[in-house]
N, CA, C and O atoms as a DFTB+ gen file, in Angstrom:
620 C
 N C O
     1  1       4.805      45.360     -13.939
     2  2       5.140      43.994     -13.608
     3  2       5.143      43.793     -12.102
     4  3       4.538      42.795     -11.712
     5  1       5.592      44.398     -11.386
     6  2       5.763      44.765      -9.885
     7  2       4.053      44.636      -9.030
     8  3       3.794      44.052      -7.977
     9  1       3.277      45.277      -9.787
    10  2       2.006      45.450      -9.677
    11  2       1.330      44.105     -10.041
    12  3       0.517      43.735      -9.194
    13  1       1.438      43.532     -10.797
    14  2       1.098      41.642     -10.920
    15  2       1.663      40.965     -10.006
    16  3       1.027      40.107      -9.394
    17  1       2.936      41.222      -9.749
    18  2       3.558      40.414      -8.520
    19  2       2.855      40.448      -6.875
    20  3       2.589      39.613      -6.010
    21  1       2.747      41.909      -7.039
    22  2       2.354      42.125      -5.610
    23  2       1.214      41.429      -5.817
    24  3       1.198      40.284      -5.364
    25  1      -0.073      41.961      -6.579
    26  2      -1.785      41.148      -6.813
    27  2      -1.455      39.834      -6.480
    28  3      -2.149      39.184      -5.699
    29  1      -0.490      39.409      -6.989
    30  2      -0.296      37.480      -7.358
    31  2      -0.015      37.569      -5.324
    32  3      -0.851      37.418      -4.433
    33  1       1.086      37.788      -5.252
    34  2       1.208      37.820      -3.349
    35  2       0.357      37.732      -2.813
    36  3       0.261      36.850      -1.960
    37  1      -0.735      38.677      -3.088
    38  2      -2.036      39.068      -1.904
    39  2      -2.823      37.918      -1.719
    40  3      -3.162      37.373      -0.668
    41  1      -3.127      37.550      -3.187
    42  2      -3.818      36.453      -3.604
    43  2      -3.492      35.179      -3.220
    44  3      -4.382      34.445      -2.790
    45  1      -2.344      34.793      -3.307
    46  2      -1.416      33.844      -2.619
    47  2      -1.573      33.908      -1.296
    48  3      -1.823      32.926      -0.598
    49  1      -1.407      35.293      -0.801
    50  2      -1.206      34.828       1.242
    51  2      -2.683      34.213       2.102
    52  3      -2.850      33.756       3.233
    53  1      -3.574      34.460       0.969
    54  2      -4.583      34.515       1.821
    55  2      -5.007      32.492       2.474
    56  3      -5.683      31.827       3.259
    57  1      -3.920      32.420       1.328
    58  2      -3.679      30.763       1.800
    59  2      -4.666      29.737       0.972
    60  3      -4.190      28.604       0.901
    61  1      -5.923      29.900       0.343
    62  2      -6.321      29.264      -0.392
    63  2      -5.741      29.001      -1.568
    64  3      -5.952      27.906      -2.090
    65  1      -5.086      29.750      -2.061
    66  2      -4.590      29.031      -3.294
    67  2      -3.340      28.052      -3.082
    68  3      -3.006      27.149      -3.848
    69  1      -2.914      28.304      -2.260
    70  2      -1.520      27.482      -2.108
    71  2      -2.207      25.979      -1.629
    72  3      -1.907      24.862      -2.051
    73  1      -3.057      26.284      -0.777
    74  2      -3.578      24.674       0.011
    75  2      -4.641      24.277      -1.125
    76  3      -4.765      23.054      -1.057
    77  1      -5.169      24.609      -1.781
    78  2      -6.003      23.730      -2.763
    79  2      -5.010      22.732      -4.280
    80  3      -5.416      21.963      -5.152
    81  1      -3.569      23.304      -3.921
    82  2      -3.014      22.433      -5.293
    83  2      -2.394      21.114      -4.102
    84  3      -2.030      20.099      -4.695
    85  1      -2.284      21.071      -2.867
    86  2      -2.076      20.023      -2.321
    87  2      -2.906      18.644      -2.382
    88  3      -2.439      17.512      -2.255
    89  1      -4.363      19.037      -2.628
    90  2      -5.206      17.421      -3.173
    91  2      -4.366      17.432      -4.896
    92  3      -3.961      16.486      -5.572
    93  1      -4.361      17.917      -4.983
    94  2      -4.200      17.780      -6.931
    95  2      -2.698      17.348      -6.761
    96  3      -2.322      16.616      -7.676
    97  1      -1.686      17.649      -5.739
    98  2      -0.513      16.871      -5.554
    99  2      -0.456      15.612      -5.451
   100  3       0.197      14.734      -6.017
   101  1      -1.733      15.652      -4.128
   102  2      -1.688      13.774      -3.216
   103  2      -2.752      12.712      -4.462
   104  3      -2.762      11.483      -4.389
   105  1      -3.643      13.581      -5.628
   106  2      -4.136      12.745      -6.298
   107  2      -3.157      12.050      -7.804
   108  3      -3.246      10.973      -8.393
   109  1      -2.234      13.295      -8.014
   110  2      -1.446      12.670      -9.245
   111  2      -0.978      11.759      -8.530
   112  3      -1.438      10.635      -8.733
   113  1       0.315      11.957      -7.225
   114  2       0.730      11.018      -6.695
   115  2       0.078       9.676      -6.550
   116  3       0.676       8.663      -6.913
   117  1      -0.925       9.638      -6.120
   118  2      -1.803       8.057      -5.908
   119  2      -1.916       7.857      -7.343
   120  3      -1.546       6.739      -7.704
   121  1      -2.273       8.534      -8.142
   122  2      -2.171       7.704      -9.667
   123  2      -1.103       7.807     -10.047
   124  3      -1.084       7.053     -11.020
   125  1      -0.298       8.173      -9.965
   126  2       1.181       7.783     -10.667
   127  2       1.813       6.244      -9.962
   128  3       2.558       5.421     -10.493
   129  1       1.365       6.238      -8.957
   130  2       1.825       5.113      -7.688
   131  2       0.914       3.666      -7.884
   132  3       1.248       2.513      -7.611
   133  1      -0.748       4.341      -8.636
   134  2      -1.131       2.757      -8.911
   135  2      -1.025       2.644     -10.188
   136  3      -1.256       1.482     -10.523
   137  1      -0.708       3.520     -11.313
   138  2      -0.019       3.434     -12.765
   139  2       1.409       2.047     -13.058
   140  3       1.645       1.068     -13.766
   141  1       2.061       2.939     -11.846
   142  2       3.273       2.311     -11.949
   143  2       2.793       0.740     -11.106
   144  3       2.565      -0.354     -11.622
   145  1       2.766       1.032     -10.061
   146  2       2.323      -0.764      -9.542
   147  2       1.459      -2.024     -10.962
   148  3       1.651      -3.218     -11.193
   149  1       0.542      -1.007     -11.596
   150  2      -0.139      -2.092     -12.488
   151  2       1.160      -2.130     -13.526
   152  3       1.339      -3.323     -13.774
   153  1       2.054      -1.401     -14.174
   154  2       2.582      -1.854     -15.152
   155  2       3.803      -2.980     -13.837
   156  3       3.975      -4.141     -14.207
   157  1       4.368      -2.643     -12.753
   158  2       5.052      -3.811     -12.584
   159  2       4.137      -5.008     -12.395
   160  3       4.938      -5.942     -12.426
   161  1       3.046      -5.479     -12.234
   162  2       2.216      -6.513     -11.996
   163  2       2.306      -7.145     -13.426
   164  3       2.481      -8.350     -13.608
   165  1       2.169      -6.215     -14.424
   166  2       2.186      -6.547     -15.813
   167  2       3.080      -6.877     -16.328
   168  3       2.848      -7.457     -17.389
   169  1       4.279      -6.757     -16.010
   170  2       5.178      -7.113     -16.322
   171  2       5.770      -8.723     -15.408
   172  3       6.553      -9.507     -15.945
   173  1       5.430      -8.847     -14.573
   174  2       5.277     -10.006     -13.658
   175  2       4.301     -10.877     -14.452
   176  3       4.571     -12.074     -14.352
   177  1       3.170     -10.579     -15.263
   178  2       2.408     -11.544     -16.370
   179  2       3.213     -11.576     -17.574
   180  3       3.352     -12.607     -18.232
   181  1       3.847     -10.256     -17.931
   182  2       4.304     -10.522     -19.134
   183  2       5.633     -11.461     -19.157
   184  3       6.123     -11.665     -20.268
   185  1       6.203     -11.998     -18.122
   186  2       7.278     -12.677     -17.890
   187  2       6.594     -14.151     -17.917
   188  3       7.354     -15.071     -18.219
   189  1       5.335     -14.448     -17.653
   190  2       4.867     -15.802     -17.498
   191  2       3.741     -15.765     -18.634
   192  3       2.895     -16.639     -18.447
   193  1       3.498     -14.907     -19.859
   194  2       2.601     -14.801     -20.516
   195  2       2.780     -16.256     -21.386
   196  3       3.808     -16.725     -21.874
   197  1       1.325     -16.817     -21.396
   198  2       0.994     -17.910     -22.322
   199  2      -0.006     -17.167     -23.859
   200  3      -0.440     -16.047     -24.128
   201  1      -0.016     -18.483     -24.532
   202  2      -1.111     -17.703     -25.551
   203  2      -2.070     -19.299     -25.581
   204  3      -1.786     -20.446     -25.239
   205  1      -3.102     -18.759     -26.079
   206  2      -4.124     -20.010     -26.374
   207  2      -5.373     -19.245     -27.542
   208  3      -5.595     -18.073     -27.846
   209  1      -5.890     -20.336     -27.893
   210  2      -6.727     -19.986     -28.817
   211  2      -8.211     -20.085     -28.135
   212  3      -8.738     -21.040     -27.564
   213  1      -8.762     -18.597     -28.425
   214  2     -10.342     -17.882     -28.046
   215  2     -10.996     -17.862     -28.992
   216  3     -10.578     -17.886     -30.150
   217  1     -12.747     -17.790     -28.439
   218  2     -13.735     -17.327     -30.002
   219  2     -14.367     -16.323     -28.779
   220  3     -14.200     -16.384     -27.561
   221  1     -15.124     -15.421     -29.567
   222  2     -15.590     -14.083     -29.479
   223  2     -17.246     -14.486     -29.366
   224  3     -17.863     -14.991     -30.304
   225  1     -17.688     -14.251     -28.385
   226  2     -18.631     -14.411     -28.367
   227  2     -19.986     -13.628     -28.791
   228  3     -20.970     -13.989     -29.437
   229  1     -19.516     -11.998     -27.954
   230  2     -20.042     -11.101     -28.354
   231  2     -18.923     -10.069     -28.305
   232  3     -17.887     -10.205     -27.655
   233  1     -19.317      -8.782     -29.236
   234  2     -17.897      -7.776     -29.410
   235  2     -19.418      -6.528     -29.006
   236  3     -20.556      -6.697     -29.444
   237  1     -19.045      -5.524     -28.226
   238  2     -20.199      -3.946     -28.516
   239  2     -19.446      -2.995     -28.033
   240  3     -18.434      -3.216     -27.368
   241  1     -19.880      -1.851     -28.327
   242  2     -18.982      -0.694     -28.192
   243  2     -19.597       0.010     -26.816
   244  3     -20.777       0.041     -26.463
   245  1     -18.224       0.665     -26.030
   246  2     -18.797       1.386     -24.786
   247  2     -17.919       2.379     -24.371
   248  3     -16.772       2.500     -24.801
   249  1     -18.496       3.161     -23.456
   250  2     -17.650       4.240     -22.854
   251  2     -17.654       5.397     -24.292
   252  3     -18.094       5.119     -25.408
   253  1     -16.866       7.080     -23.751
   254  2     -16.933       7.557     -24.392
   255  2     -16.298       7.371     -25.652
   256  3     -16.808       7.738     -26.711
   257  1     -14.933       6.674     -25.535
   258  2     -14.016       6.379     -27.132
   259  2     -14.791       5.205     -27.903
   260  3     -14.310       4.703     -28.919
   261  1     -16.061       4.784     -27.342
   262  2     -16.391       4.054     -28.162
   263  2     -15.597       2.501     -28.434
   264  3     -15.687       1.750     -29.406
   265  1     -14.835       2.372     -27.223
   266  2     -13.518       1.038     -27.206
   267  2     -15.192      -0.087     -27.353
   268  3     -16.367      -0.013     -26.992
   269  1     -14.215      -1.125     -28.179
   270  2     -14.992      -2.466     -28.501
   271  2     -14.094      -3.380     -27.459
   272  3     -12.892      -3.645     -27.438
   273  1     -15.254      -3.764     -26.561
   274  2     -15.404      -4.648     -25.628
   275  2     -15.685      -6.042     -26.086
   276  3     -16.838      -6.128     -26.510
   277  1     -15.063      -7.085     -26.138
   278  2     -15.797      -8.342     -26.808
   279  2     -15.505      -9.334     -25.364
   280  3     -14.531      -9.180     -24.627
   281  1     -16.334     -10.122     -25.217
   282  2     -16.848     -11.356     -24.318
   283  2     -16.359     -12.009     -25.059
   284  3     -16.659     -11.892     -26.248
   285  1     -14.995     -13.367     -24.440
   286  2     -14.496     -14.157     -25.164
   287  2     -14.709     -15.382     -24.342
   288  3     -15.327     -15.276     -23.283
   289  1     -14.152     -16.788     -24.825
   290  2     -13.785     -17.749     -24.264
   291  2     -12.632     -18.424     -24.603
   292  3     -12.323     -18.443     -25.794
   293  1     -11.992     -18.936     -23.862
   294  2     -10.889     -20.204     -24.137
   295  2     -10.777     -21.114     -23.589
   296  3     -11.717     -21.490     -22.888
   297  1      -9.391     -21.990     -23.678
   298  2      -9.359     -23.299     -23.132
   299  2      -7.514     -23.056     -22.273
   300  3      -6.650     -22.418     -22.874
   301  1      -7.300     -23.551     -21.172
   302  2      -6.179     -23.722     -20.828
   303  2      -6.584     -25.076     -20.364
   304  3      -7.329     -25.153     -19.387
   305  1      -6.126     -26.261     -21.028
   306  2      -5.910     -27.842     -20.227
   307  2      -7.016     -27.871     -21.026
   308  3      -7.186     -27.671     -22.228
   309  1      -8.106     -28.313     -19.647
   310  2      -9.576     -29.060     -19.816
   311  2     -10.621     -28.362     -19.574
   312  3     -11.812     -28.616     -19.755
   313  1      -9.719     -26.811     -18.843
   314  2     -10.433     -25.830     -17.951
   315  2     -11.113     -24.455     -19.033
   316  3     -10.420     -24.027     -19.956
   317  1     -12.429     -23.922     -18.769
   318  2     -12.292     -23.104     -20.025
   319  2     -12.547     -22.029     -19.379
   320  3     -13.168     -22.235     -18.336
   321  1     -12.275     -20.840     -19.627
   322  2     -12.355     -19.713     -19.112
   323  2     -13.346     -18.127     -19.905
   324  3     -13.197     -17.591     -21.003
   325  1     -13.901     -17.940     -19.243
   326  2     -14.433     -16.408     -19.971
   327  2     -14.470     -15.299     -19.489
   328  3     -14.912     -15.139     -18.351
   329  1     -14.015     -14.269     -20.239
   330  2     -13.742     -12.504     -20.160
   331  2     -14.296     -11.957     -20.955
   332  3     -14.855     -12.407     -21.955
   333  1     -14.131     -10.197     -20.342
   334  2     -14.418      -9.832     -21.630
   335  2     -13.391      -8.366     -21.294
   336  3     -12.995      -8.064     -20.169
   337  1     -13.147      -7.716     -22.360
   338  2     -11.828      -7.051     -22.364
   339  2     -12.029      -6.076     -23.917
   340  3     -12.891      -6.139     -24.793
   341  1     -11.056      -5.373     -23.788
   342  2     -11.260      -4.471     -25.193
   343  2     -10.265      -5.243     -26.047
   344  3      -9.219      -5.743     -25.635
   345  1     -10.911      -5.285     -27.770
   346  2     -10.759      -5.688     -28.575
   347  2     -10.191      -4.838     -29.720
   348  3     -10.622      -3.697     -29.559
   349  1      -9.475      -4.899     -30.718
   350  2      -9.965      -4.516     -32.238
   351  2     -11.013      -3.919     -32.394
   352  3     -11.883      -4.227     -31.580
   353  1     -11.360      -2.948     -33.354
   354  2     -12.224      -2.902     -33.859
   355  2     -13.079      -4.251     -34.977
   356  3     -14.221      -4.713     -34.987
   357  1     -12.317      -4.410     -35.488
   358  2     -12.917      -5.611     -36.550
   359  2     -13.167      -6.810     -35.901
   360  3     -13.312      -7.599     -36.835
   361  1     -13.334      -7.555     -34.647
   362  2     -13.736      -8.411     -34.005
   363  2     -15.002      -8.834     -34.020
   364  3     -15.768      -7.933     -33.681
   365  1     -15.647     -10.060     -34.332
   366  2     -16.972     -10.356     -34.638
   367  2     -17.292     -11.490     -33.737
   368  3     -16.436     -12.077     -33.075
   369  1     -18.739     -11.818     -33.737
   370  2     -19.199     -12.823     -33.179
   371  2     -18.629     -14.350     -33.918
   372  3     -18.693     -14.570     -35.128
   373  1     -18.112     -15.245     -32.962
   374  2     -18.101     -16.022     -33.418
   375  2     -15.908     -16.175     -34.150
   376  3     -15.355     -17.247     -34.395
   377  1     -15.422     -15.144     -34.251
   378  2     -14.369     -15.208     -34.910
   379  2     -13.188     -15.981     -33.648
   380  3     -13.326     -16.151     -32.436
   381  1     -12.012     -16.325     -34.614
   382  2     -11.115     -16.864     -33.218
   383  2     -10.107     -16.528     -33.349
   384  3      -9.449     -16.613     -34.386
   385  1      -9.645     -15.904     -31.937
   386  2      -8.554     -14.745     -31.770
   387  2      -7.620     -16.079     -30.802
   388  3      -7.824     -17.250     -30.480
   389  1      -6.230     -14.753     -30.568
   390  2      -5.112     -14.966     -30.079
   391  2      -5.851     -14.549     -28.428
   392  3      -6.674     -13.646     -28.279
   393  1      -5.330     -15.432     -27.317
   394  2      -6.105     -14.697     -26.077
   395  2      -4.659     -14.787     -25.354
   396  3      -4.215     -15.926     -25.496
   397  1      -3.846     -14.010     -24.677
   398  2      -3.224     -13.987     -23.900
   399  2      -3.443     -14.445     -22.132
   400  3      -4.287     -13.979     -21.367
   401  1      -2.576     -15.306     -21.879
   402  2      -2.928     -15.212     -20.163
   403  2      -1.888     -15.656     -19.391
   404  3      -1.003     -16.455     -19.697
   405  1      -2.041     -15.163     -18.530
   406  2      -0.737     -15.574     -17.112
   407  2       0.027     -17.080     -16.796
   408  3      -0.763     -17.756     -16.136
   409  1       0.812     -17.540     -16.952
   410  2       0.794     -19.083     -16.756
   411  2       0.463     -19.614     -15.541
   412  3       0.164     -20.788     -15.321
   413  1       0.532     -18.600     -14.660
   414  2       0.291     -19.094     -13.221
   415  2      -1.360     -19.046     -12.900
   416  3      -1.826     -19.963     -12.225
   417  1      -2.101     -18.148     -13.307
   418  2      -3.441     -18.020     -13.646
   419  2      -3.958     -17.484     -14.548
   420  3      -3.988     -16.284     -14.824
   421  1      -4.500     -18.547     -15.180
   422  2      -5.482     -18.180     -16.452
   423  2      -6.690     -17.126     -16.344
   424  3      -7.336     -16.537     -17.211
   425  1      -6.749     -17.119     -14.790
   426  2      -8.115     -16.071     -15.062
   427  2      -7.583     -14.069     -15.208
   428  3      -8.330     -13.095     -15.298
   429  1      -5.991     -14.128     -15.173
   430  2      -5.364     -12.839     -16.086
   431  2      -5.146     -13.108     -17.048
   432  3      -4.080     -13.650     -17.337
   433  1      -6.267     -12.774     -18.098
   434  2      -5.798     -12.871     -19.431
   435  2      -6.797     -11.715     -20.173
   436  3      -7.854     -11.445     -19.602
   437  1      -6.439     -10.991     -21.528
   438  2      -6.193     -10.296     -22.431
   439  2      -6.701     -10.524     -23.488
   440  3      -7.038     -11.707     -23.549
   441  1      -6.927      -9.973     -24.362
   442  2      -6.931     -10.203     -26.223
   443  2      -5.821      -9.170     -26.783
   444  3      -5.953      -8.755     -27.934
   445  1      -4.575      -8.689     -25.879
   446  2      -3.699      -7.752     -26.113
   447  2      -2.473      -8.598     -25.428
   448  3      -2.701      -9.372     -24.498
   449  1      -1.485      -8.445     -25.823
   450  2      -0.183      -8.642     -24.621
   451  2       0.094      -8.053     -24.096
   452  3      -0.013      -6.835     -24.239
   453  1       0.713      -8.782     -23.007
   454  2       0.727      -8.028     -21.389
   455  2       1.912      -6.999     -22.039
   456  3       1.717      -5.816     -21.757
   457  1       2.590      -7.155     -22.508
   458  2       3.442      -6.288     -22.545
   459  2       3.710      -5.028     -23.239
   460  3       4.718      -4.321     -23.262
   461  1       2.334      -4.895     -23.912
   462  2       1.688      -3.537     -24.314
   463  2       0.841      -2.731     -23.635
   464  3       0.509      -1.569     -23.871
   465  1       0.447      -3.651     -22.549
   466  2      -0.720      -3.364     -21.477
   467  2       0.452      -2.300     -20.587
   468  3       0.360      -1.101     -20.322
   469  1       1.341      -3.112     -20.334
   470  2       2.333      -2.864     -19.126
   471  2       3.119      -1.180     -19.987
   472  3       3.218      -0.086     -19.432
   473  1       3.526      -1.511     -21.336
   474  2       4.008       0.204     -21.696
   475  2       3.121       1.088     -22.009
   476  3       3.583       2.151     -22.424
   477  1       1.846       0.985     -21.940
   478  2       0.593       2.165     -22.074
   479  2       0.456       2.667     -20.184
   480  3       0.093       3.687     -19.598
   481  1       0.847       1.637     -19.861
   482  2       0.713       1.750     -18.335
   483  2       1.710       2.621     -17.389
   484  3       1.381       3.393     -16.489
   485  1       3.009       2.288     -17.836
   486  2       4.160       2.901     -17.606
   487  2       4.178       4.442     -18.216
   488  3       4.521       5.421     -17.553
   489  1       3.744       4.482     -19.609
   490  2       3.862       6.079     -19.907
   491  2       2.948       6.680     -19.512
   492  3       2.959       7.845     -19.911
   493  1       1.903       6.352     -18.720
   494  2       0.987       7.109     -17.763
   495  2       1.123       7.125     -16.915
   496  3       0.363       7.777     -16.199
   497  1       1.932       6.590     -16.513
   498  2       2.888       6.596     -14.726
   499  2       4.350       7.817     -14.846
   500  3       4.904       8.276     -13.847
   501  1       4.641       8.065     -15.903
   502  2       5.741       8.979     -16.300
   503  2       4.996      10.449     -16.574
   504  3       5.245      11.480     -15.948
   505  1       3.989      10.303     -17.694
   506  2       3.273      11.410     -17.415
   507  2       2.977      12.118     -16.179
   508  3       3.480      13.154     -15.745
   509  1       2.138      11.428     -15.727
   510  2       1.941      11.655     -14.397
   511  2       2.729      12.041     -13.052
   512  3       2.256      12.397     -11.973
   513  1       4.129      11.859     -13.448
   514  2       5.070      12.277     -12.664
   515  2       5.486      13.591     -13.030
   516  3       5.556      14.488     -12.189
   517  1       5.808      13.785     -14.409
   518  2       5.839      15.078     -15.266
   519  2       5.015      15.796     -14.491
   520  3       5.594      16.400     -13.588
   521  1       3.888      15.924     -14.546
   522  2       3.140      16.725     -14.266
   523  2       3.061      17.181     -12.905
   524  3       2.916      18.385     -12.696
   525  1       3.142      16.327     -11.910
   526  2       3.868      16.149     -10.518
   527  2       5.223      17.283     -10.285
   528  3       5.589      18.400      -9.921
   529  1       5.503      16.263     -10.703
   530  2       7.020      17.289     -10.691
   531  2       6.926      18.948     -10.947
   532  3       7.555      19.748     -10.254
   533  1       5.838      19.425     -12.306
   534  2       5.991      20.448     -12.662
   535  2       4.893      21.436     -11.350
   536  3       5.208      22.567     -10.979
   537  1       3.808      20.791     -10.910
   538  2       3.309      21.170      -9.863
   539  2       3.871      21.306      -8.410
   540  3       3.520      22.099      -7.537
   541  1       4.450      20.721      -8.384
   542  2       5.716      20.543      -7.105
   543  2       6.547      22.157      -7.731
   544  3       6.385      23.193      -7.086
   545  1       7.053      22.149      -8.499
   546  2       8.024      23.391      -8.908
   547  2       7.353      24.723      -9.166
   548  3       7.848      25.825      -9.401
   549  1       6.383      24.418      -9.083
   550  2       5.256      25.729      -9.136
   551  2       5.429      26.126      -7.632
   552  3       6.211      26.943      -7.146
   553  1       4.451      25.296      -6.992
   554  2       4.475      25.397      -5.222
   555  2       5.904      26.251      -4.634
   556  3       5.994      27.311      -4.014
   557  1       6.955      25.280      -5.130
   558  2       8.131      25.767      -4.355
   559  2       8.277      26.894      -5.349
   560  3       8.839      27.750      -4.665
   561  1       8.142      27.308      -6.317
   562  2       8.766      28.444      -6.606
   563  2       7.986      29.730      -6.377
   564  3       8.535      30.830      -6.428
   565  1       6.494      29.536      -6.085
   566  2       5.601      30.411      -5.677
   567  2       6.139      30.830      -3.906
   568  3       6.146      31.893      -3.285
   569  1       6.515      29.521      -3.571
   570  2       6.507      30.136      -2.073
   571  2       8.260      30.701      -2.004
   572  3       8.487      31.135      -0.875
   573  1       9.153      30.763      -2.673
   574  2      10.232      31.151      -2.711
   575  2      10.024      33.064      -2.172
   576  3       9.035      33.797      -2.156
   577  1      11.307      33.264      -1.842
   578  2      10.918      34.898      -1.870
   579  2      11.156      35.282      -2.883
   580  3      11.675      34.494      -3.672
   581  1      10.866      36.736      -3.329
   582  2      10.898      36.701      -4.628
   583  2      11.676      38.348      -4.506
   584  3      11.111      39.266      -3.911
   585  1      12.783      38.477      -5.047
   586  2      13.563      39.203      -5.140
   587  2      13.543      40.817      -5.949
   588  3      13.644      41.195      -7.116
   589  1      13.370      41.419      -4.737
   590  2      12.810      43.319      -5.632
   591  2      14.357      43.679      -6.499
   592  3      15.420      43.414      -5.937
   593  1      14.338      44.230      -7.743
   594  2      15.292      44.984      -8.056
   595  2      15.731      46.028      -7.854
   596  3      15.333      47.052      -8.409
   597  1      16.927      45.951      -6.749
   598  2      17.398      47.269      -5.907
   599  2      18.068      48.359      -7.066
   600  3      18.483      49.492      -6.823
   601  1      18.051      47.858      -8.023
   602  2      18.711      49.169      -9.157
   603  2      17.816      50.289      -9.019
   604  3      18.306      51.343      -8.614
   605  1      16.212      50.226      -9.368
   606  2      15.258      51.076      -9.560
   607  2      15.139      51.840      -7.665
   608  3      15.186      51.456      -6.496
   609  1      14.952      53.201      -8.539
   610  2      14.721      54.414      -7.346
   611  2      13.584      54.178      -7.369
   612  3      13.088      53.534      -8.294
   613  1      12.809      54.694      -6.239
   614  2      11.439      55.317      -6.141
   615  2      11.481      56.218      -5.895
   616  3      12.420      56.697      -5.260
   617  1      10.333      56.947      -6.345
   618  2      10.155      58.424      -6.101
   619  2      10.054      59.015      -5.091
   620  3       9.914      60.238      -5.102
């Protein structure tokens, strides 16, 4: 065991390993920091969230999960607005959905509520700290000294 410790030391002093988990620190950090900013923004919509009635213009599938993207339209007033945003799966051309949007501006709006947007958002801002945190406790406990057991003789 003594013999892993020391290898792990050598390996350690030479200073690359310790300075390469510092980007992987400053990058969770920046995403945990714009995680959390979008769920408070979201929650700043979800406090003024309106609903209005959308039709679907076009729905197609993209990215690797295959998320269904649909191109919608609506109406706030006289004014009509179009997005396009992930959907349901079962969303079709032509069908008419629930569209969520900001009361202060209609051009933040959803086919989800903000306030599901905002807790998918938040537990990836917590994750992300988790993981932070547990990398942070690595660092400091790697660079800690690390204590020989004076019981054992050597020969």
């Amino acid at each position: 065991m003594t013999f892993l410790r020391t290898a792990t030391r050598r390996i350690m002093s030479d200073g690359k390993s310790k300075s390469s988990l510092w980007p992987l620190v400053s990058f969770l950090l920046i995403c945990a920091v714009f995680f959390g900013y979008r769920s408070t923004v979201e929650g700043g919509s979800a406090s003024r969230q309106q609903t209005s009635v959308g039709t679907i213009s076009l729905c197609e599938e993209r990215g690797r999960g295959h998320e269904n993207y649909c191109h919608y339209t609506f109406l706030v007033g006289a004014e009509q607005y179009e997005n396009v945003n992930t959907g349901s799966r079962g969303l079709r051309f032509g069908q008419i959905v629930t569209v969520y949007y900001d009361g202060e501006d209609p051009r933040v709006n959803a086919l989800q509520a903000f306030s599901k947007q905002r807790r998918g958002n938040q537990r990836t801002a917590y994750i992300l700290l988790v993981v932070l945190a547990a990398v942070l406790a690595f660092v400091l406990w790697d660079r800690a000294p690390h204590q020989i057991d004076s019981t054992k003789q050597t020969p």
